[in-house]
C-alpha positions as CSV (number, residue, x, y, z in Angstrom):
1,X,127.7,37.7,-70.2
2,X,127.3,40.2,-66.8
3,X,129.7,40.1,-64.1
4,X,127.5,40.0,-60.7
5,X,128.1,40.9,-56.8
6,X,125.5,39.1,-54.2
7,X,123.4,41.9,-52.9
8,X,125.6,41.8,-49.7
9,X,129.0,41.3,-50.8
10,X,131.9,43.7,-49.7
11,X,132.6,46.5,-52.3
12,X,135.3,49.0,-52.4
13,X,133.8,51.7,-55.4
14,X,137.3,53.2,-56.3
15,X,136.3,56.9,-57.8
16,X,139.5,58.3,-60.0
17,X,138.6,62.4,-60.2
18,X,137.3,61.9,-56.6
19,X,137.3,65.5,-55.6
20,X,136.5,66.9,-58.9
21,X,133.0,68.5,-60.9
22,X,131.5,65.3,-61.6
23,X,132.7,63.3,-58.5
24,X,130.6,66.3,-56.7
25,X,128.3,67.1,-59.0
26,X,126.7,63.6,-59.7
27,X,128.5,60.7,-58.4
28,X,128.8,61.4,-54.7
29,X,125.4,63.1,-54.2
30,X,124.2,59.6,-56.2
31,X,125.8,57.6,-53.6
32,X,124.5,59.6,-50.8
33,X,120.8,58.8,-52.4
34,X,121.2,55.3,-52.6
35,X,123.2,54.7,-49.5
36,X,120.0,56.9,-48.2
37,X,117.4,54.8,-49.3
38,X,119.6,51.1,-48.3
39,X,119.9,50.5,-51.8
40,X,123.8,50.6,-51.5
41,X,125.1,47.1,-50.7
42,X,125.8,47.4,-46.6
43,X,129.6,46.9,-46.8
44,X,130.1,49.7,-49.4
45,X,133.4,51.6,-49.0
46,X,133.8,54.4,-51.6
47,X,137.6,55.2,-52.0
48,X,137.9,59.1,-53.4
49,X,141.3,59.5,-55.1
50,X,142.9,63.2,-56.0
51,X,146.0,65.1,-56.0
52,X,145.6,67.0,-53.1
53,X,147.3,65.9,-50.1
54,X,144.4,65.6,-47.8
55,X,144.4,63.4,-44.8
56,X,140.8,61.7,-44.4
57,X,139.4,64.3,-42.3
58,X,140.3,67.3,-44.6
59,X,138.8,65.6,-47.2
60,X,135.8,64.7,-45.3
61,X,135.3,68.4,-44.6
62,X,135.6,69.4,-48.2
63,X,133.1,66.7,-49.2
64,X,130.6,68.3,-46.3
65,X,131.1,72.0,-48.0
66,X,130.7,70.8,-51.3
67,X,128.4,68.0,-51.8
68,X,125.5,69.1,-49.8
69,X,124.3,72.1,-52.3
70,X,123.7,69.4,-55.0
71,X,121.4,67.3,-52.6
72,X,117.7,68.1,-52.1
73,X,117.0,69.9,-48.9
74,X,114.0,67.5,-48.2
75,X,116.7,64.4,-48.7
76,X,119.2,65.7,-46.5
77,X,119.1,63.8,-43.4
78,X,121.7,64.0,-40.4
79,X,122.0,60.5,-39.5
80,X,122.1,59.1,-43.0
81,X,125.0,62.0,-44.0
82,X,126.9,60.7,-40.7
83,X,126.4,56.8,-42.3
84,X,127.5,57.8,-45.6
85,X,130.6,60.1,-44.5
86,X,131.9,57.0,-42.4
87,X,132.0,55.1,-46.3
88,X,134.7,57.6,-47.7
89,X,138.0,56.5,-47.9
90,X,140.5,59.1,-49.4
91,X,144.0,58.6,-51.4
92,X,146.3,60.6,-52.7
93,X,147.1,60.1,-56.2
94,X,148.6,60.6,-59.4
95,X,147.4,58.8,-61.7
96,X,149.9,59.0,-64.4
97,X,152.7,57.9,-61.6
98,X,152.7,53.8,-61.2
99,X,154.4,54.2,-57.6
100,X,151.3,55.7,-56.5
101,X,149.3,52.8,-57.3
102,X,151.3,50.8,-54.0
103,X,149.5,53.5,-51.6
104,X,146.1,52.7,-53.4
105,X,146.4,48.9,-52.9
106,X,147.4,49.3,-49.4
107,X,144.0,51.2,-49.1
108,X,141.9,48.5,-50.8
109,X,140.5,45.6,-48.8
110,X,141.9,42.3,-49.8
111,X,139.6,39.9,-51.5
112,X,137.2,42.2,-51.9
113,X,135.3,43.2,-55.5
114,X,136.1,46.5,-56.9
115,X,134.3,48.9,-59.2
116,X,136.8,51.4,-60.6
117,X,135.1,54.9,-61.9
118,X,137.3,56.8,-64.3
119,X,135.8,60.8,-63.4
120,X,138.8,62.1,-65.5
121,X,139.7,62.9,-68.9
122,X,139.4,60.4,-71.1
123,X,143.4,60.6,-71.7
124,X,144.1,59.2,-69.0
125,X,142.0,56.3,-69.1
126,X,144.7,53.6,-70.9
127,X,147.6,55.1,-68.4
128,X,144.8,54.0,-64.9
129,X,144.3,51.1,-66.6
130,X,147.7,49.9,-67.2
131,X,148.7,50.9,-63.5
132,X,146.0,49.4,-62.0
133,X,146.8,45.9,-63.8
134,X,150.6,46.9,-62.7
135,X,149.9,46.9,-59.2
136,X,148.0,43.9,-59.3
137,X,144.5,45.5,-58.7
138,X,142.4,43.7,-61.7
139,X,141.5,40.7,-60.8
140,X,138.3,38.7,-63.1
141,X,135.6,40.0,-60.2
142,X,136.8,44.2,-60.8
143,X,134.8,46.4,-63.5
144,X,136.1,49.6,-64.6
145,X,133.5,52.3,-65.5
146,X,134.6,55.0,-68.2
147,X,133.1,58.3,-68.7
148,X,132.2,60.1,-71.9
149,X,133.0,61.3,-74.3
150,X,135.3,58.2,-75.2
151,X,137.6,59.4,-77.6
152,X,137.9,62.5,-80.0
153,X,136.8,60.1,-83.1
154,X,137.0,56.6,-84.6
155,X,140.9,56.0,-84.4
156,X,141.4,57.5,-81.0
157,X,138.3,55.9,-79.5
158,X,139.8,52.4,-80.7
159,X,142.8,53.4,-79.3
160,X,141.4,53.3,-76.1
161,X,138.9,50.6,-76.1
162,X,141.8,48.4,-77.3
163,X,143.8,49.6,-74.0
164,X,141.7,48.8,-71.4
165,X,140.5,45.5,-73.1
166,X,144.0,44.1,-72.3
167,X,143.6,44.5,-68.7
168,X,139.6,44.4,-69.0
169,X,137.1,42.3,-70.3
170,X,134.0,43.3,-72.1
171,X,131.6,42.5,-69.3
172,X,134.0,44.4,-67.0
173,X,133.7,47.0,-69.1
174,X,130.9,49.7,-68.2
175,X,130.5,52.7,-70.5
176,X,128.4,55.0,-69.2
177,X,125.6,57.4,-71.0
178,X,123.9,59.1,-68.1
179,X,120.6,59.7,-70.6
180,X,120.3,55.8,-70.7
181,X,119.7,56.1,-66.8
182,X,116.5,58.4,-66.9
183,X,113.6,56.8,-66.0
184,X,111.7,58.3,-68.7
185,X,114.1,56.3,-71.2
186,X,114.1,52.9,-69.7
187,X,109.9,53.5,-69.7
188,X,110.6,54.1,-73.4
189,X,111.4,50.1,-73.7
190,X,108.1,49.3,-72.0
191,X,106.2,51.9,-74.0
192,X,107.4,50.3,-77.2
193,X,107.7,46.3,-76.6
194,X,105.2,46.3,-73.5
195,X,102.0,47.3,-75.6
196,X,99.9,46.4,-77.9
197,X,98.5,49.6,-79.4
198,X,101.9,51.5,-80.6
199,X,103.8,48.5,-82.9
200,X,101.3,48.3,-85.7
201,X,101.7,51.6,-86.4
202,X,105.5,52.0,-85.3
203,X,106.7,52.5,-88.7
204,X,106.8,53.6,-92.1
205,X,104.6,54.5,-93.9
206,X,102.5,54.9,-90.7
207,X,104.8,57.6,-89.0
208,X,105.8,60.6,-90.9
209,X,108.8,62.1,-89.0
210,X,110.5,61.6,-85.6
211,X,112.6,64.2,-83.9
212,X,114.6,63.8,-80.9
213,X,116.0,67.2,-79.4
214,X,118.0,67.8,-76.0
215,X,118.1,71.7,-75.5
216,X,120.3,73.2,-73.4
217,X,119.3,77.0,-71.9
218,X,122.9,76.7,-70.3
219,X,126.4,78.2,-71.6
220,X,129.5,76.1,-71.8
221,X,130.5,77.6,-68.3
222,X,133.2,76.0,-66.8
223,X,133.8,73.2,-69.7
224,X,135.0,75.8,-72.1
225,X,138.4,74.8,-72.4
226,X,137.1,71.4,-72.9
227,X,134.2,72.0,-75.5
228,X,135.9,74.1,-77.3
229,X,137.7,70.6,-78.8
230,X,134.8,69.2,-78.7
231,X,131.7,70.6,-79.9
232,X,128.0,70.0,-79.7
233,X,128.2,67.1,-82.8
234,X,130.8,65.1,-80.5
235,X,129.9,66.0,-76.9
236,X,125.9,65.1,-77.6
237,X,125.2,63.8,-80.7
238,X,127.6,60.8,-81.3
239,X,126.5,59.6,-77.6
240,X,123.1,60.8,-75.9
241,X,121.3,61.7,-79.1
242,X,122.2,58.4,-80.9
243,X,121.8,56.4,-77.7
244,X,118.0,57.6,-77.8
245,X,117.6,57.1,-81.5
246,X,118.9,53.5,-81.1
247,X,115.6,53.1,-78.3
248,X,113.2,54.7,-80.5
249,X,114.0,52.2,-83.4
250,X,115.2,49.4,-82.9
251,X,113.4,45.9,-83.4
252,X,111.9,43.8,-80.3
253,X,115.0,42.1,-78.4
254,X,114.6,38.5,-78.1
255,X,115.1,39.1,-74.4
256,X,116.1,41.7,-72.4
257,X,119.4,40.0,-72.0
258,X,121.8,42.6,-72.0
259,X,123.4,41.4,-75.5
260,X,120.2,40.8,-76.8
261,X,119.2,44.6,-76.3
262,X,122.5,46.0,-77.7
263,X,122.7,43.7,-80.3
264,X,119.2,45.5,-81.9
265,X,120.7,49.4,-81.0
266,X,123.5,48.0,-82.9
267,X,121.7,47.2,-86.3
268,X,120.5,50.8,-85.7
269,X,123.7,52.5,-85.7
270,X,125.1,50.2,-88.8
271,X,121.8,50.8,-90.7
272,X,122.4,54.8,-90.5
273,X,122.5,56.0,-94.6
274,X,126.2,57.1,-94.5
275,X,126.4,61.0,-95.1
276,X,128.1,62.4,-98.3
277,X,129.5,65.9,-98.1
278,X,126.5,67.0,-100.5
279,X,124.5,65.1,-97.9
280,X,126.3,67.2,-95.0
281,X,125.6,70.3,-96.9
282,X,122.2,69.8,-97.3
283,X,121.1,68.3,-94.0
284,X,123.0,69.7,-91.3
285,X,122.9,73.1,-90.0
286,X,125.8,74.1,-87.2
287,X,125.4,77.3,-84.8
288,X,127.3,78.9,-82.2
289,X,125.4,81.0,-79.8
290,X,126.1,85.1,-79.7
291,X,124.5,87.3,-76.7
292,X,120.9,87.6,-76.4
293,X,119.0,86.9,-73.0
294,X,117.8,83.9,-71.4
295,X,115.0,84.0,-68.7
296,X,115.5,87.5,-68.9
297,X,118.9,87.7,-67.8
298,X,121.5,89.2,-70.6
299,X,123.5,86.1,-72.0
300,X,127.0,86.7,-73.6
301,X,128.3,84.9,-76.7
302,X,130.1,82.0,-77.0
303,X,132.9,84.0,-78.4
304,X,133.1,86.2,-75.1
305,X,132.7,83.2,-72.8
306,X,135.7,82.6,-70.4
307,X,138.5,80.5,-72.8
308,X,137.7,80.4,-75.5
309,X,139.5,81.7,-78.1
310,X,138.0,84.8,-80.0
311,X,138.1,83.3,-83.4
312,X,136.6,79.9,-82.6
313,X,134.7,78.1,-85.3
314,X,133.6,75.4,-82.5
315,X,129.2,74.7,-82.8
316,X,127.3,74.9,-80.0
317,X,124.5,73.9,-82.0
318,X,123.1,70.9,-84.4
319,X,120.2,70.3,-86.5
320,X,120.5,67.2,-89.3
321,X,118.3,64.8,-90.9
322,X,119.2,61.3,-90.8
323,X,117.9,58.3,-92.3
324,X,117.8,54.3,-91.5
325,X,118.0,52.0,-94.5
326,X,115.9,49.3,-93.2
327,X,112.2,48.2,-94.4
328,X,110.6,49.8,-90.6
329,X,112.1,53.5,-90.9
330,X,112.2,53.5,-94.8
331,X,111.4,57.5,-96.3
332,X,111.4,58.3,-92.7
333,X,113.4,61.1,-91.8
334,X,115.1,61.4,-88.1
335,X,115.7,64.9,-87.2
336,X,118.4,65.3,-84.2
337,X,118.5,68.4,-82.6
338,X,120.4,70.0,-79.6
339,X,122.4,72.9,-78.6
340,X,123.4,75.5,-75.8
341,X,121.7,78.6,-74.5
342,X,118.9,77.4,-76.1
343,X,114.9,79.1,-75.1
344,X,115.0,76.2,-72.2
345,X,116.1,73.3,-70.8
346,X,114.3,70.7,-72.9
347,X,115.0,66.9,-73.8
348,X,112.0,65.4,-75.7
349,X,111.2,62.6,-77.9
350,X,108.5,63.1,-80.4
351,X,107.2,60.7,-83.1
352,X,104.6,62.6,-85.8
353,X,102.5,60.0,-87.3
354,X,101.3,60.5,-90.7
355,X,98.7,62.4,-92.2
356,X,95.4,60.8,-93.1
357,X,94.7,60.3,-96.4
358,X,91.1,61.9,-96.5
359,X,89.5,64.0,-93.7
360,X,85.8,64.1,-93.4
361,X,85.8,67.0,-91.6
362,X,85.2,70.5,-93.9
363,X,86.4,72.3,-91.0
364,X,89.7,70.4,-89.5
365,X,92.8,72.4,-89.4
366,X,93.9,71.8,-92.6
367,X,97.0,69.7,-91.5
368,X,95.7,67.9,-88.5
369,X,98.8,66.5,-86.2
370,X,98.8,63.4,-84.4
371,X,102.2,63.5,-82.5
372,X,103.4,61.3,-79.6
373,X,105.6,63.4,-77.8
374,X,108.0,61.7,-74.5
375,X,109.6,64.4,-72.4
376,X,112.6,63.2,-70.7
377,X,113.4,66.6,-68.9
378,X,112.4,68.7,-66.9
379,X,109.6,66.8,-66.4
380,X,108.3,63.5,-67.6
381,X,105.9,62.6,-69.4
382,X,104.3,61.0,-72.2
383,X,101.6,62.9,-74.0
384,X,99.5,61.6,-77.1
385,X,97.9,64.9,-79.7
386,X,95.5,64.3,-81.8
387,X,91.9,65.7,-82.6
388,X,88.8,66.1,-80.8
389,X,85.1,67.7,-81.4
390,X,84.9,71.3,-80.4
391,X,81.9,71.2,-77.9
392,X,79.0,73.0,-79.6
393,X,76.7,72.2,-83.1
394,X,78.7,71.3,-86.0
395,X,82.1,69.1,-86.2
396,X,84.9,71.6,-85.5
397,X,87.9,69.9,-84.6
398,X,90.1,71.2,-82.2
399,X,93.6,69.7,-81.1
400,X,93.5,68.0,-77.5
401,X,96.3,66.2,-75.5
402,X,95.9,63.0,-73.7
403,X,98.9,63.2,-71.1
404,X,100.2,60.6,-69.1
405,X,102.2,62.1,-66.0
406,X,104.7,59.2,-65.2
407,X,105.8,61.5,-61.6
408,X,101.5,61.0,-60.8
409,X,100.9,57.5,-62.1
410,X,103.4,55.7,-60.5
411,X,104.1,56.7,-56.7
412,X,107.1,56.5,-55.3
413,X,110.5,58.1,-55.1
414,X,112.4,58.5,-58.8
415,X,115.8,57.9,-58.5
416,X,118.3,60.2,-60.7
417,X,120.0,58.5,-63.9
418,X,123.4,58.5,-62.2
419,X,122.0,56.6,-59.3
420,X,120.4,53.9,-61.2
421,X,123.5,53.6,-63.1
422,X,126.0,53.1,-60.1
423,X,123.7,50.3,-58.6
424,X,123.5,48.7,-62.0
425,X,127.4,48.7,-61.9
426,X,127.6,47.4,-58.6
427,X,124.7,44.3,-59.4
428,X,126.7,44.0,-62.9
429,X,124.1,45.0,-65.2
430,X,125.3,46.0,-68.6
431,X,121.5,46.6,-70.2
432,X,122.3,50.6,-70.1
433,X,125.8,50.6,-71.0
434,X,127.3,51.2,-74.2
435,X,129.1,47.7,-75.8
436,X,132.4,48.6,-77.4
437,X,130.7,47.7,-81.6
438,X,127.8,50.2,-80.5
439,X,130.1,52.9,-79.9
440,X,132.4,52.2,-82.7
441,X,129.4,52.4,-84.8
442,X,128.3,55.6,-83.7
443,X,131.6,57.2,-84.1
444,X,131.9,55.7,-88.0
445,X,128.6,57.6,-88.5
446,X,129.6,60.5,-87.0
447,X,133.2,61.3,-88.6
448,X,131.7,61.7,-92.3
449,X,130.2,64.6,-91.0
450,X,132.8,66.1,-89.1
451,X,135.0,65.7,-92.3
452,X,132.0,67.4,-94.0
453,X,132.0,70.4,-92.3
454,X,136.1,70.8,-92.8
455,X,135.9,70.0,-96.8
456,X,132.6,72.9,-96.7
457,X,134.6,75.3,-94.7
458,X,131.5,77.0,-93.8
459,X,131.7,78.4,-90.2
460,X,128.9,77.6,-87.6
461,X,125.7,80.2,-88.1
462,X,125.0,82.8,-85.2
463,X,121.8,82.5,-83.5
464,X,120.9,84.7,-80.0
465,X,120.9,83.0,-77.1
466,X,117.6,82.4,-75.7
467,X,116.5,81.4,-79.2
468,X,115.8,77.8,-80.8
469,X,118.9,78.2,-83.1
470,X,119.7,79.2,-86.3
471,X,116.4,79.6,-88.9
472,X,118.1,77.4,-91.2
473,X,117.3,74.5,-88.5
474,X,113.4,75.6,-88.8
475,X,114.0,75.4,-92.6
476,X,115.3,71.4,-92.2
477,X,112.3,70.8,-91.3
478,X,110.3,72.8,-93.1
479,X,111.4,70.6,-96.6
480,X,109.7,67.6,-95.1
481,X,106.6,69.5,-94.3
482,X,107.2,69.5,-90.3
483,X,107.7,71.5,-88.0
484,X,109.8,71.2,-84.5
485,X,107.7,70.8,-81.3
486,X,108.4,74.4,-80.0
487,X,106.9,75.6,-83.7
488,X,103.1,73.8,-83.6
């Protein structure tokens, strides 16, 4: 069931964490694009809440120095940045005092729907919750939208989702995973169940291997004190990386009802072989980056970055094999890879299709690779490899790439994943949000391998920054006869 607004119903968008990194970052500039482009309901008031005590026109002015360096220059426009200032409401609140709550419904419209983003740390999520209910501001028509990651594992993640579902219902509920908001992902679902020519073959034995990776040429920065007690197997892996596994393989919805989707990313996650420690020893590789250079500018170590302890055993990098014990992905393996200060900034999907079982051909490479290969960032597209005659006498094959440049195919302006994501909220649209089982699932795939690593007590293995990672990831791969994409 999805809650829904009419298109021009009042909204007051309530953003806890209104003056910090992501409200800046993402979430304003997202609001500025969509208010931009009129696809922001009309009577749209966005109420920014923080610490500070700002009056409106302080906090106006901050929002002016701020927000405008993460906006493109081309979308800047002064008229439409006057419209969208004259939205923002601000309140000043703590969030962990209930008195402060009154000051916040004296700001809020009566009668009017509410979207409440949670921008903070996920401990205070069950404390804004409760308050909110406390003050009577959660009525059947508000939705509450909560950030990653949710939780540290399985118990704690519980732990939450059972406190907001007593002031919250399921369709109220709105977990967000900004990958599931790139275009490039959403195409994914029309590139799977829209055509004819990929389902025959989109499975076993017909596809050999699939690997998902989202590289990172970027150091923790400013997160450290949070990564640090987190790492690259919780902050990517349990979320984006399974999230886009989920796509990949699931079976046909019946519908694109929004239970009907997540019902099939679901049998996914539950159908994920369970990893032994043997299993974790054999096919998982963890990393932590040391100093190296990345596009040609010297990079320092994790270990020297700004907090972080000198003796920290926290990955910034992960390589493993998985598999899915149903009849489609049977003896297929999924390889999941991402990390930081990687060679570049890369999030791609790429399905390698098998091998065939006789070439013609005396002079084909002798492992000829058909590979359809879905870049989600920095650019998208879809490309299909395979081979081609080498112009000249004979039949040398060469490999050749038929390439499908979504940004040239399909005119029009491409809105950012956070922007898609905050008018889905507003229209009530769960489709690209995570459902409570889903990410329960993920996380009781995820623990036996953080339990793993503890009972191994190996410690993550250095790699250079500016590199692909540890060899040993290149060696994952190499016992199933691949290779990752950056490799061919």
């Amino acid at each position: 069931m999805e809650t829904s607004t009419p298109p021009d119903a009042p909204l007051d968008l309530v953003i806890f964490g209104g003056a910090g990194d992501l409200s800046l970052r993402k979430l304003l500039p997202a609001l500025y694009m969509a208010h931009l482009h009129k696809t922001l309901p009309d009577d749209t008031r966005i109420v920014a809440l923080g610490r500070h005590a700002w009056d409106r026109a302080a906090f106006t002015a901050f929002i002016d120095d701020k927000v405008r360096g993460f906006i493109a220059a081309d979308a800047l426009d002064d008229a439409g940045w006057r419209g969208f200032m004259q939205r923002l409401v601000y309140v000043s609140l703590d969030a962990t005092r209930p008195e402060d709550f009154a000051a916040l419904g004296q700001a809020l419209r009566p009668g009017v729907d509410r979207v409440y983003y949670l921008a903070t740390a996920p401990t205070l999520f069950t404390a804004i919750c409760a308050n909110l209910h406390g003050a009577g501001l959660v009525d059947p028509h508000s939705r509450v939208v909560l950030e990653k990651p949710l939780g540290h594992d399985l118990a704690s993640a519980r732990a939450i989702n059972d406190e907001v579902a007593r002031y919250f219902s399921e369709s109220q509920t709105f977990r967000i995973d900004h990958y599931l908001g790139k275009e490039t992902v959403q195409n994914l679902m029309v590139l799977r169940f829209g055509n004819a020519i990929f389902e025959p073959l989109w499975r076993s034995p017909s596809i050999k291997s699939v690997q998902i990776t989202v590289a990172e040429s970027v150091g923790v920065g400013s997160r450290a004190g949070f990564y640090d007690g987190t790492g690259a197997l919780r902050d990517m892996v349990q979320n984006h990386l399974l999230q886009l596994l989920c796509i990949v393989a699931m079976e046909p919805p019946v519908s694109l009802d929004p239970d009907a989707v997540r019902d099939e990313k679901l049998k996914v996650l539950r159908s994920l072989r369970p990893m032994t420690v043997a299993d974790v020893a054999r096919d998982t590789v963890r990393g932590q980056y040391g100093p190296g250079n990345v596009g040609g500018e010297r990079a320092v170590g994790y270990l020297q970055e700004d907090n972080v302890p000198a003796t920290s055993e926290t990955e910034t990098f992960v390589a493993l094999r998985a598999h899915i014990n149903n009849w489609r992905w049977a003896n297929v393996p999924i390889f999941l890879r991402t990390g930081k200060r990687l060679a570049e900034r890369r999030s791609e999907i790429v399905v390698e299709f098998a091998p065939l079982p006789y070439s013609l051909f005396p002079d084909a490479p002798r492992e000829p690779v058909n590979r359809l290969l879905i870049r989600l960032q920095p650019e998208e597209h879809v490309q299909l490899q395979m081979m081609a005659k080498q112009p000249g006498s004979g039949m040398k094959l060469r490999p050749v790439a038929l390439d499908l440049d979504l940004q040239s195919a399909l005119a029009g302006r491409r809105a950012e994943a956070y922007e898609r994501l905050l008018i889905d909220v507003i229209k009530g649209r769960l489709t690209h949000f995570m459902r409570r089982d889903e990410l329960e699932a993920a996380w009781t795939w995820v623990e036996p391998i953080i339990e793993g690593w503890k009972s191994l007590g190996e410690k993550p293995r250095a790699y250079a920054a500016g590199s692909w990672g540890p060899a040993a990831s290149s060696a994952l791969m190499a016992r199933e006869d691949s290779t990752w994409s950056e490799e061919t």
